[in-house]
Residue, then its C-alpha position, 0 to 999 in steps of 0.5 A: x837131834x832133840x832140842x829144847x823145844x823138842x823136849x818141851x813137845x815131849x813132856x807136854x805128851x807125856x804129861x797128858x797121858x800121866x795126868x790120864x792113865x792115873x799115875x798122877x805125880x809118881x803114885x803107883x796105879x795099884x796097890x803092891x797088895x794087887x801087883x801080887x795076886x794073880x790075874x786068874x781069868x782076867x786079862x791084862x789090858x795094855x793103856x797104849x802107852x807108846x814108846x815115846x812116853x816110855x822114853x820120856x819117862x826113862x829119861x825123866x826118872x834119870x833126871x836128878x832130884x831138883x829137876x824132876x821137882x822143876x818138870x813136875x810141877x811146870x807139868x804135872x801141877x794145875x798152877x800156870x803162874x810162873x810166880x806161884x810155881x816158883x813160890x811152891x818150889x821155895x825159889x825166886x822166878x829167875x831161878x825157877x826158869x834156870x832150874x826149868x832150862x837146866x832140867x829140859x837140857x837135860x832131858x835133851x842129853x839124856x834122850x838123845x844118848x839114849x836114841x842115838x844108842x837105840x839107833x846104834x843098835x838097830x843099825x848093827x842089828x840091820x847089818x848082821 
């Protein structure tokens, strides 16, 4: 069972490997333009990109709208200062820590119906 602090482990990952691979805050790593031309000789080269962040980011994506903002920025943003995030995001500090535990529950039900649905079906999988 994901937990608070679980999510938290998670989204530090996950942040580290966004801020990484380029996709910097949701922005595309390469034009539409070049998602249509064809590869021709070159190979397509995976970033290991692990399941765990492809989980997180699933989840994240299904997050609503004010709670993707709130994780973006305790994450994804260089400001540490609690005040100042709440400044940027236009909400008091008492808020902003709602916002921010609203969101990591969230991120908890959504990964853990997720897993125990993936877990369900490689149980069934086993057994046939």
């Amino acid at each position: 069972m994901i937990d608070e602090s679980a999510v938290v482990s998670r989204l530090d990952r996950w942040a580290r490997i966004k801020m990484q691979s380029g996709d910097k805050l949701g922005y595309p790593c390469e034009s539409a333009f070049r998602k249509l031309t064809p590869f021709g000789g070159v190979q397509f080269v995976d970033r290991g990109v692990d399941l765990e962040f492809q989980e997180t980011e699933k989840a994240f994506r299904m997050l609503p709208e004010i709670p993707q903002l709130v994780i973006r920025k305790e994450f994804l943003s260089t400001c540490r200062n609690e005040a100042a995030k709440a400044y940027q995001l236009g909400v008091s500090i008492r808020t902003l820590r709602q916002y921010r535990r609203s969101a990591y529950q969230m991120m908890a039900n959504i990964l853990n119906t997720h897993l125990t649905h993936g877990a369900e079906k490689m149980y069934k999988s086993a057994m046939l």
